[in-house]
C-alpha positions as a Markdown table, in Angstrom:
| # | Residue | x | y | z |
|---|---|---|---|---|
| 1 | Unk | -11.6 | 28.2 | 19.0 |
| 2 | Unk | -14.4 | 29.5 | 21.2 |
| 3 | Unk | -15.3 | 26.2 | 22.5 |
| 4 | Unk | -11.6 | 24.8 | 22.9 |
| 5 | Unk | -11.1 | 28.2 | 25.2 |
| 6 | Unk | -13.8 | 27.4 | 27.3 |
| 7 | Unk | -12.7 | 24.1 | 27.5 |
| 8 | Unk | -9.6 | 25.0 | 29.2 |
| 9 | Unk | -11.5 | 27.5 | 31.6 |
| 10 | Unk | -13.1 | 24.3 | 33.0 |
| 11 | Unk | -10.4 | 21.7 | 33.2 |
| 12 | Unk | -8.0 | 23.8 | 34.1 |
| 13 | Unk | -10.2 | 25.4 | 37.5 |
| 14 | Unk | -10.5 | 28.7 | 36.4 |
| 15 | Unk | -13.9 | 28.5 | 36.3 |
| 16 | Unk | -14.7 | 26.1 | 38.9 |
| 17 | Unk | -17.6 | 23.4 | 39.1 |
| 18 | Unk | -21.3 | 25.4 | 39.0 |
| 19 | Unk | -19.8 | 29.1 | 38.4 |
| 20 | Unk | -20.7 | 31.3 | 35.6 |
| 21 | Unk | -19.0 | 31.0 | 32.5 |
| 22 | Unk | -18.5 | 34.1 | 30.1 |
| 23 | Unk | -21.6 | 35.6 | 28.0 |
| 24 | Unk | -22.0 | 35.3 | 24.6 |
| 25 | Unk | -21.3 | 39.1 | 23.7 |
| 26 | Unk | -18.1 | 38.8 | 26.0 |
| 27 | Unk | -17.0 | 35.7 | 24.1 |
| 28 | Unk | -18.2 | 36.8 | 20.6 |
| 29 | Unk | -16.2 | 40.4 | 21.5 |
| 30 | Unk | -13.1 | 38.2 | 22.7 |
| 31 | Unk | -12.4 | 36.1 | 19.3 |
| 32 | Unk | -14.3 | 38.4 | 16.5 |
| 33 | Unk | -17.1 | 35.8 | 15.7 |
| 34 | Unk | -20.7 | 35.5 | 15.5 |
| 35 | Unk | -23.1 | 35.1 | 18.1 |
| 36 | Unk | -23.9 | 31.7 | 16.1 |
| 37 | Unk | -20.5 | 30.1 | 16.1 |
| 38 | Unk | -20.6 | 31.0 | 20.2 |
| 39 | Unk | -24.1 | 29.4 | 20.1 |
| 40 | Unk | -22.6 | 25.9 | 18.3 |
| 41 | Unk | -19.8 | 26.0 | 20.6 |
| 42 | Unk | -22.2 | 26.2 | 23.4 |
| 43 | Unk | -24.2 | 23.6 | 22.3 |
| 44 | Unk | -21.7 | 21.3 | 21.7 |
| 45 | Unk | -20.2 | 21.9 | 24.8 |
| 46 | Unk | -23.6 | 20.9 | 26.3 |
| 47 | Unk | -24.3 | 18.0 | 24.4 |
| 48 | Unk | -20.9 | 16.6 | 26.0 |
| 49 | Unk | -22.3 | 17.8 | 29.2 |
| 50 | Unk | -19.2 | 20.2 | 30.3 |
| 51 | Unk | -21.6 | 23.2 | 30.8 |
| 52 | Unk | -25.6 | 23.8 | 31.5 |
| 53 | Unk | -27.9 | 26.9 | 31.4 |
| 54 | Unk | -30.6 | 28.5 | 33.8 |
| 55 | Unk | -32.9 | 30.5 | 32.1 |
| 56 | Unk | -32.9 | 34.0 | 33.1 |
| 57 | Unk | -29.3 | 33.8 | 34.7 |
| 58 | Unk | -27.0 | 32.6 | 32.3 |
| 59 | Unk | -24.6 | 29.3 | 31.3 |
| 60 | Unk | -22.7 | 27.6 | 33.5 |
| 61 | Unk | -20.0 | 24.9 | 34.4 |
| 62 | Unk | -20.8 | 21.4 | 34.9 |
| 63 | Unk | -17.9 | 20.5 | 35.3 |
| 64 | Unk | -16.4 | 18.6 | 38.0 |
| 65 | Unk | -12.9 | 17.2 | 37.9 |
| 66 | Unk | -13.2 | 15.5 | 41.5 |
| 67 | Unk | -16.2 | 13.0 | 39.9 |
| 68 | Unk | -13.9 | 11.9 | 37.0 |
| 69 | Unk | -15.8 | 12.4 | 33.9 |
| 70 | Unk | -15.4 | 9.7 | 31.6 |
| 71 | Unk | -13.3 | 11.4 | 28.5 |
| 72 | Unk | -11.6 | 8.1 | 27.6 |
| 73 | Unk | -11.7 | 6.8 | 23.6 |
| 74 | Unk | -10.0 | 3.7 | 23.2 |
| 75 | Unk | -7.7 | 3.3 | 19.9 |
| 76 | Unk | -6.9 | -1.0 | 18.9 |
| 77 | Unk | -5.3 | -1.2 | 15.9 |
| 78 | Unk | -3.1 | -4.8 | 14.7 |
| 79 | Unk | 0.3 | -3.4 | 14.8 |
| 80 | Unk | 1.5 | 0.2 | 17.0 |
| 81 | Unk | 5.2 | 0.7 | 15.2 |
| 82 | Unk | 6.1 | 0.5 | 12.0 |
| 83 | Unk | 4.3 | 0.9 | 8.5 |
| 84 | Unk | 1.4 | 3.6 | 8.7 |
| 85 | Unk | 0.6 | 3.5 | 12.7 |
| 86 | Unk | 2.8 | 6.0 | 13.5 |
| 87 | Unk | 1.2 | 8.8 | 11.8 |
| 88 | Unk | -2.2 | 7.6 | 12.3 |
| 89 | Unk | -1.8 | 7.1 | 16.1 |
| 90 | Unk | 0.2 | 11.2 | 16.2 |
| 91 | Unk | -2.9 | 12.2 | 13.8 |
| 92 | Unk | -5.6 | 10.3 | 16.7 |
| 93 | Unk | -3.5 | 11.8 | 19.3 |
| 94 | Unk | -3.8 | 15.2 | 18.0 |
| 95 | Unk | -7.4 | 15.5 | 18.0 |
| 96 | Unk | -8.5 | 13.7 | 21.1 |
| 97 | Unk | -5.6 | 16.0 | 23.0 |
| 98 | Unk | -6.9 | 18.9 | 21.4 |
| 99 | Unk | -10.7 | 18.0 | 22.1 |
| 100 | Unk | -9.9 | 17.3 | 25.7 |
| 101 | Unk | -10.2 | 13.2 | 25.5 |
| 102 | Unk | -7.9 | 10.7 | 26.9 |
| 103 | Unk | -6.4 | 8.3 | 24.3 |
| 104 | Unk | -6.2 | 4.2 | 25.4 |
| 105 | Unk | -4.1 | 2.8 | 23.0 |
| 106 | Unk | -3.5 | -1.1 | 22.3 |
| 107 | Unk | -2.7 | -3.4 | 19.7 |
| 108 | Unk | -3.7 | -6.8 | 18.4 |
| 109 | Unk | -0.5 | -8.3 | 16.1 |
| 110 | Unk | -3.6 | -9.2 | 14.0 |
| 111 | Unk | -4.5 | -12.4 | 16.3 |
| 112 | Unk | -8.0 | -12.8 | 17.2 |
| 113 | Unk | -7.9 | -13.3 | 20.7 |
| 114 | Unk | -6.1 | -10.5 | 21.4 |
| 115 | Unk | -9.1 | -8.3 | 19.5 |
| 116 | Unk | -11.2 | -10.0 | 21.7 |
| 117 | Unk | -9.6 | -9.4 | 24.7 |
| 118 | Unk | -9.3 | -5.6 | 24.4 |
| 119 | Unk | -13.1 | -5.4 | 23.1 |
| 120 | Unk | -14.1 | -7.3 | 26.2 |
| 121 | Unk | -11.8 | -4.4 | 28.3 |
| 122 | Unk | -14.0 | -1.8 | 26.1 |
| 123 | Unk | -17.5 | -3.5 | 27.7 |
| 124 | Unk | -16.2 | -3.4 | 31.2 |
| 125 | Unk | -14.4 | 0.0 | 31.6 |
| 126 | Unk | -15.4 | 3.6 | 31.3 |
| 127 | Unk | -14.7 | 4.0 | 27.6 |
| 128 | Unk | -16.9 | 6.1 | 25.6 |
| 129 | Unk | -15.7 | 5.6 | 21.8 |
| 130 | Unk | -13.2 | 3.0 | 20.1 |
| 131 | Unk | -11.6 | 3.6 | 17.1 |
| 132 | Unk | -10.5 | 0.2 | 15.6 |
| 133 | Unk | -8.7 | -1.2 | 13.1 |
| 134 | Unk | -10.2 | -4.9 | 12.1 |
| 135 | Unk | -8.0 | -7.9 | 13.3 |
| 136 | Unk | -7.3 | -10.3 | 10.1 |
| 137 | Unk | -10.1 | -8.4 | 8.6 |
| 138 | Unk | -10.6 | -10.7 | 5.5 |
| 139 | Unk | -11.4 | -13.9 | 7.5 |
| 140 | Unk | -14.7 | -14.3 | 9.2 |
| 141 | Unk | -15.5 | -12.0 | 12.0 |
| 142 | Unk | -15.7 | -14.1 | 15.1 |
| 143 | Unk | -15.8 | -11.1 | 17.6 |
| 144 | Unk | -19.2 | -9.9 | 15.8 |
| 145 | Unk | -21.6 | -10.7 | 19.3 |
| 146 | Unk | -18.5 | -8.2 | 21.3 |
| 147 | Unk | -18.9 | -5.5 | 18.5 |
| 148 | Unk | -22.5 | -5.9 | 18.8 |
| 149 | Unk | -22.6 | -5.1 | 22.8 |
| 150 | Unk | -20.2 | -2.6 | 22.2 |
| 151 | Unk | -22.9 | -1.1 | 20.1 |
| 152 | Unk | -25.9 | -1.3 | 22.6 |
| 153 | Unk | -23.9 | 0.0 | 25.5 |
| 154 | Unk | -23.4 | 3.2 | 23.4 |
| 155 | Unk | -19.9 | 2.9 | 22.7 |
| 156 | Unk | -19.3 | 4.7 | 19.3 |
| 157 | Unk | -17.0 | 3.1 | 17.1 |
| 158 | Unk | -14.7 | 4.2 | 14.2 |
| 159 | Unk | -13.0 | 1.5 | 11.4 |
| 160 | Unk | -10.0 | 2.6 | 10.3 |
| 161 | Unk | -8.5 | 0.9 | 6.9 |
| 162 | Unk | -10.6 | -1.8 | 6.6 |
| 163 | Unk | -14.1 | -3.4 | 7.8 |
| 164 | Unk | -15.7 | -5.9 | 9.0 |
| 165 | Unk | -18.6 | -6.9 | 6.0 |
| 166 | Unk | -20.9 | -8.3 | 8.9 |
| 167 | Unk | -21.1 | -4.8 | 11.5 |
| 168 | Unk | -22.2 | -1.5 | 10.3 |
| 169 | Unk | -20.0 | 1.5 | 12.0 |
| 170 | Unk | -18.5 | 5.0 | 11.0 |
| 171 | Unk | -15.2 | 4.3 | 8.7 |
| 172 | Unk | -11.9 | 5.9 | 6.9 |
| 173 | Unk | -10.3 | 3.8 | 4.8 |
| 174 | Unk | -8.1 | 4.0 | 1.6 |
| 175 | Unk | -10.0 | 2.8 | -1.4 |
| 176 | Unk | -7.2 | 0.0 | -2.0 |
| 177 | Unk | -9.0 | -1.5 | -4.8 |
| 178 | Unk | -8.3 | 1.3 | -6.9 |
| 179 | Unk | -4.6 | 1.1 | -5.6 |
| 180 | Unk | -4.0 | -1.8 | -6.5 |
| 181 | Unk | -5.4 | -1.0 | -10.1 |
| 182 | Unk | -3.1 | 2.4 | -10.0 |
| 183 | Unk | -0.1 | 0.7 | -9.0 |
| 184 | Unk | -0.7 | -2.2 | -11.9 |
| 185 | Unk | -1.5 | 0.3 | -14.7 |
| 186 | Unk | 1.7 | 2.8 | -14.0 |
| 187 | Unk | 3.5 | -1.0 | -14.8 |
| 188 | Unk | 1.5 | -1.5 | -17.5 |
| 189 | Unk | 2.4 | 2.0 | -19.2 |
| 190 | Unk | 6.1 | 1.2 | -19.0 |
| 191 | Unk | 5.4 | -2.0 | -20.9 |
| 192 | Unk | 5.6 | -4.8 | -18.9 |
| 193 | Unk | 3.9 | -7.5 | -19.2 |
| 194 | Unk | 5.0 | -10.1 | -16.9 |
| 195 | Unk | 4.3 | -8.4 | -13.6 |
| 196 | Unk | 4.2 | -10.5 | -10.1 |
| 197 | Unk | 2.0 | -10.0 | -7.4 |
| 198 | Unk | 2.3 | -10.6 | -3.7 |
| 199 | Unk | -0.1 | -9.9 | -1.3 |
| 200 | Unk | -0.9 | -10.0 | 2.4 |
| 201 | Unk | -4.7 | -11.6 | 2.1 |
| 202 | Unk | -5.7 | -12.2 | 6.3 |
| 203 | Unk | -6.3 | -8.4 | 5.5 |
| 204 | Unk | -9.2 | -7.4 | 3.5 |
| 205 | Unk | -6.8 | -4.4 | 2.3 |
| 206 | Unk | -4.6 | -7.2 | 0.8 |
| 207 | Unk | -7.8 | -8.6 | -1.0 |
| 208 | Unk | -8.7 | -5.1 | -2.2 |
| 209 | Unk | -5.3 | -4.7 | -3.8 |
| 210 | Unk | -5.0 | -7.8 | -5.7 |
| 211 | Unk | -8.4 | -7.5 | -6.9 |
| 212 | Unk | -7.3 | -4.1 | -8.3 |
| 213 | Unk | -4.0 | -5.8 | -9.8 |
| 214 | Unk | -6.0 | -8.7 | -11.5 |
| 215 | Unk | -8.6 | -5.6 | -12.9 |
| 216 | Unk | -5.8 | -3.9 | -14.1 |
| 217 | Unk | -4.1 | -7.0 | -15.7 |
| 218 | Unk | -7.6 | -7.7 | -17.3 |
| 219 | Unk | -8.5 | -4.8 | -18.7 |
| 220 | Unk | -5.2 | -5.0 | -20.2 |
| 221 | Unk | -5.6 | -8.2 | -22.4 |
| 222 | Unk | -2.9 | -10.3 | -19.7 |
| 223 | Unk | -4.2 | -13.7 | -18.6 |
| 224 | Unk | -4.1 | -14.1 | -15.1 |
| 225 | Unk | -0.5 | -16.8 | -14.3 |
| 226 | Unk | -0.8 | -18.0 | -10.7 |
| 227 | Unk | 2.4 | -18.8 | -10.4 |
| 228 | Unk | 3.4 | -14.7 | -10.3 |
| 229 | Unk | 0.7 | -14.5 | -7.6 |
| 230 | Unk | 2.2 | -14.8 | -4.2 |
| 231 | Unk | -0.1 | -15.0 | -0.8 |
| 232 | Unk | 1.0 | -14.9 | 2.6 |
| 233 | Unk | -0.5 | -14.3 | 6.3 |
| 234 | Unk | 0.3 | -12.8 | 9.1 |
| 235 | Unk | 2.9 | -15.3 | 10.4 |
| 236 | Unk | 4.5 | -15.5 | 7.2 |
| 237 | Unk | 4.8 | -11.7 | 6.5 |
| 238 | Unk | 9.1 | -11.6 | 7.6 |
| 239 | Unk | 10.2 | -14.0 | 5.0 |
| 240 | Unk | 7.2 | -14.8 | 2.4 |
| 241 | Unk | 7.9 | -12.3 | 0.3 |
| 242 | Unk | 11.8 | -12.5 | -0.2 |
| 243 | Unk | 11.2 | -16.4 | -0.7 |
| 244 | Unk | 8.7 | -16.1 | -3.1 |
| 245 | Unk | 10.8 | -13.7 | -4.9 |
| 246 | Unk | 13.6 | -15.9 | -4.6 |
| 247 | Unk | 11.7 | -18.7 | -6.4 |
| 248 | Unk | 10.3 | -16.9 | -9.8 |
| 249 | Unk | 13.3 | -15.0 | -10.1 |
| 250 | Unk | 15.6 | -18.6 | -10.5 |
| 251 | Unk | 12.6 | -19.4 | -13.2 |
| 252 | Unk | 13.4 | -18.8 | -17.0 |
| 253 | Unk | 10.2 | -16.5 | -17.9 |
| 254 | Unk | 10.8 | -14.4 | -14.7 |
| 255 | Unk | 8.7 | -11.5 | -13.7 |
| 256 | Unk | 10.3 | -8.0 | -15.4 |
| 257 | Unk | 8.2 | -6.2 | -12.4 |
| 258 | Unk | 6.8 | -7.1 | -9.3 |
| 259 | Unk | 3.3 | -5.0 | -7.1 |
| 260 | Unk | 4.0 | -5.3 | -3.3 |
| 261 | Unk | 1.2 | -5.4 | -0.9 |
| 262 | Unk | 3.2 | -3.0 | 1.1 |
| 263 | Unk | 6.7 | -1.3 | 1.7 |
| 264 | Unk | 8.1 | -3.5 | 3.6 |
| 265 | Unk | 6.7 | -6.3 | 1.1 |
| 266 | Unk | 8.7 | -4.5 | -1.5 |
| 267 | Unk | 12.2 | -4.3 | 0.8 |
| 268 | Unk | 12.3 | -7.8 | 1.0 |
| 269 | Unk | 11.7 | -8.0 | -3.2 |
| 270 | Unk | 14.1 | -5.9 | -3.3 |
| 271 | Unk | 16.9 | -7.5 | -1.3 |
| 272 | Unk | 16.1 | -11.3 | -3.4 |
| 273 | Unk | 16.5 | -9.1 | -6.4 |
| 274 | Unk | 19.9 | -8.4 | -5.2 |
| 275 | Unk | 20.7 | -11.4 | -4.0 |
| 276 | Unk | 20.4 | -13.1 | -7.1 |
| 277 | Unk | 23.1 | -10.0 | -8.8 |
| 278 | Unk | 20.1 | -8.3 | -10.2 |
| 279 | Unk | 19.2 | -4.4 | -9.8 |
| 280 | Unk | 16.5 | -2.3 | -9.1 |
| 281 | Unk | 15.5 | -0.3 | -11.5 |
| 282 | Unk | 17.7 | -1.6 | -14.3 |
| 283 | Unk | 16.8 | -5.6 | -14.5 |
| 284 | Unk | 13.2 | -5.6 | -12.4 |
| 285 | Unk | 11.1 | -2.9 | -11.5 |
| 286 | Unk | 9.1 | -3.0 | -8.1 |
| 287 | Unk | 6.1 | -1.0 | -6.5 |
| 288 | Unk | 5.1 | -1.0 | -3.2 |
| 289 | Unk | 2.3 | 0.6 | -1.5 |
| 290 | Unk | 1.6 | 2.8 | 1.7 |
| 291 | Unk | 5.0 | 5.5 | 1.6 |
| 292 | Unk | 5.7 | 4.4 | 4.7 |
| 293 | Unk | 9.1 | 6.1 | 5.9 |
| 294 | Unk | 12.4 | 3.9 | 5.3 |
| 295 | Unk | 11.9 | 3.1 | 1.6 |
| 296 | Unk | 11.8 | 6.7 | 0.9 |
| 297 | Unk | 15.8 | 6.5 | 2.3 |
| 298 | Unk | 16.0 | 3.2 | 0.6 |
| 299 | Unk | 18.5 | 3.0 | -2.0 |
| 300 | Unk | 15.7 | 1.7 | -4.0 |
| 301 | Unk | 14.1 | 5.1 | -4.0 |
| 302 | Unk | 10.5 | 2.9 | -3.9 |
| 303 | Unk | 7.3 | 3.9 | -6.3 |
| 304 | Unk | 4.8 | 3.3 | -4.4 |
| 305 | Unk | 1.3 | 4.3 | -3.8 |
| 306 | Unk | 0.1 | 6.5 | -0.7 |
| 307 | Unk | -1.5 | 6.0 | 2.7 |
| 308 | Unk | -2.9 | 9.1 | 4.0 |
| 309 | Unk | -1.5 | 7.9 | 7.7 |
| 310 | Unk | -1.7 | 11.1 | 10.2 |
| 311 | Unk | -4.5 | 12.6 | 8.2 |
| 312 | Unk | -6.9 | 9.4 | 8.5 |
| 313 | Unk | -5.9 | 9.2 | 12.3 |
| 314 | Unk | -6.8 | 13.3 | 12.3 |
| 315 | Unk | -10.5 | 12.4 | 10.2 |
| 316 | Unk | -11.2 | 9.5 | 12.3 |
| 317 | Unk | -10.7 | 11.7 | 15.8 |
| 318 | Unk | -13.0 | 14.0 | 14.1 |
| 319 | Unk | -15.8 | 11.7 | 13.1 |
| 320 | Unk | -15.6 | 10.1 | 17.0 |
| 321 | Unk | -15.6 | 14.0 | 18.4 |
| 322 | Unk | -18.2 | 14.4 | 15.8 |
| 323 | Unk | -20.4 | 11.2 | 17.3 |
| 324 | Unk | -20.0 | 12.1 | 20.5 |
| 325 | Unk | -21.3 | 15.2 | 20.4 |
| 326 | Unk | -24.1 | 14.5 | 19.0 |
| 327 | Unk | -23.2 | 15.8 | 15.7 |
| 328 | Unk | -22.5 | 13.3 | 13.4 |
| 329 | Unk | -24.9 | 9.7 | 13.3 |
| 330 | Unk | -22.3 | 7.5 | 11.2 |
| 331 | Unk | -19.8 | 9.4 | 9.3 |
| 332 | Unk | -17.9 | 7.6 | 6.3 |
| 333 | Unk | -14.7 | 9.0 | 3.9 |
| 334 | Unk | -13.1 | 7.2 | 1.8 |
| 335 | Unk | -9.1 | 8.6 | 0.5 |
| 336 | Unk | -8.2 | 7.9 | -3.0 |
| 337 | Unk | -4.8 | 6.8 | -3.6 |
| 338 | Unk | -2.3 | 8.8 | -4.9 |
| 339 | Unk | 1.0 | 7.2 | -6.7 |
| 340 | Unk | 4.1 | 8.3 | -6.0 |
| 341 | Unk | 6.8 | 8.0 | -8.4 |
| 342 | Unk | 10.6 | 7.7 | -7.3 |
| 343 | Unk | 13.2 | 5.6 | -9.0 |
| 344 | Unk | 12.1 | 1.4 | -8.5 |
| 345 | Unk | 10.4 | 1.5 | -12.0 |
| 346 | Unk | 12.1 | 1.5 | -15.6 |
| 347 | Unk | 10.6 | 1.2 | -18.7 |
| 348 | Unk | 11.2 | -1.9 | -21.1 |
């Protein structure tokens, strides 16, 4: 509060570049607080060097609009519509607005090159944080030496929902291991046995959820059948998942319940299902996983497990505030999923 409020004194000229801002006591009288809680305020607004003091004569605005301070964060993440990036980008944007940052936002479509490209913009601009979702996270990590120069330049850098295993940095993620295992067990209770899995694995998350779907199957006493176990990539992600459906479901033996790597995943499961004259719940049950918006209007009404979305964007804005100021070294948090349970799922 105190420091936001002096915040917009200085961008906003009402206190102009090497003028007194208010006292203490006048600040601490202003919004009922402590003198330590003005004190943090003014030292973080130090640390980010917006104000100074002189000894004797009070604090002051270092401020100066006409030298262009450099309050720029970029934000890369693979996709920018669609599935969780929505919230998360409205949660970044909240944060970096409200802290007086500029967001520079791009996106990848999970190719390599194009991670490399915006990492080299990172290097050669003004930028003083990224926040950055890995690009085909599971597969080796050829843009380590860019990360790395990143890193000696100063840049502070933020993962968001996965990592690379090779670079050391501040995270939020989703503990999709334990998703996966969530989403497999809930199936499990219901009593089915022959459960399909599809997964997106150029993304570690993908990984992270089968491994939690083959736990769960394990632990359960259920061999692992690779022909329910369905992969697919990047470039494959519009049709992969209807085909493969397509395929088992024509198969005497078929799956009684499919795990989606994600919503959309679980759409296209959906739609062979009913291609083939089958329902959802009644004939196969399906989960799928983030709660992104449409399959909550699906007629499915979609079980599926949660992504936090706008309030990982909102923790990883505050753990790159947090850096910058001086505050935090390399902040880490970790969400544990949480199932939601509509109408896709029937016991047998």
């Amino acid at each position: 509060m105190v420091k936001r409020y002096v915040r917009h004194l200085l961008r906003d000229d009402i206190i102009s570049y090497r003028s007194k801002i208010p006292s203490e006591h006048e600040l601490m009288d202003k919004f009922q607080v402590s003198r330590q809680t003005v004190r943090q305020a003014f030292g973080a607004l130090e640390a980010e060097g917006l104000i100074y003091k002189e000894q004797g004569k009070g604090t002051f605005s270092n401020y100066d609009k006409g030298a262009g301070q450099n309050r720029i964060v970029a934000v890369v993440t693979t996709y920018l519509s669609g599935f969780v990036f929505p919230g998360i980008m409205s949660g970044i944007e909240q944060v970096l607005s409200d802290e007086g940052y500029m967001m520079l936002l791009s996106n990848t479509n999970n190719i390599k090159e194009r991670e490399a490209r915006y990492l080299r913009s990172v290097l050669e601009h003004n930028v003083v944080g990224i926040i950055i979702e890995p690009t085909a996270s599971s597969q080796a990590n050829s843009n380590l030496k860019l990360l790395r120069g990143i890193e000696e330049k100063g840049i502070k850098t933020v993962f968001i929902n996965a990592l690379y295993d090779d670079f050391e940095s501040a995270y939020v993620l989703l503990n999709d291991l334990k998703g996966g295992l969530m989403a497999t067990d809930y199936l499990l209770q219901m009593r089915h046995r022959r459960i399909a899995g599809i997964f997106k694995t150029d993304d570690k998350q993908g990984i992270d959820r089968k491994a939690g779907f083959l736990k769960a199957l394990s632990a359960a006493g259920i061999p692992e059948a690779s022909e329910f176990i369905g992969e697919y990539n990047t470039a494959q992600m519009y049709d992969y998942p209807y085909m493969f459906a397509q395929s088992l479901l024509q198969k005497e033996g078929s799956p009684t319940a499919f795990f989606c790597y994600n919503d959309q995943c679980a759409l296209m499961v959906i739609r062979a299902i009913h291609d083939r004259g089958l329902r959802v719940p009644e004939d196969i049950s399906v989960v799928g996983y983030d709660d992104s918006a449409s399959p909550m209007h699906s007629e499915a009404k979609l079980t599926t497990i949660r992504h936090p979305k706008k309030e990982m964007g909102i923790q990883a804005a505050k753990f790159m505030v947090g850096m910058l100021e001086g505050r935090m070294r390399m902040p880490q948090y970790m969400y544990e999923p949480e199932l939601i349970i509509r109408k896709s799922c029937r016991n047998l």
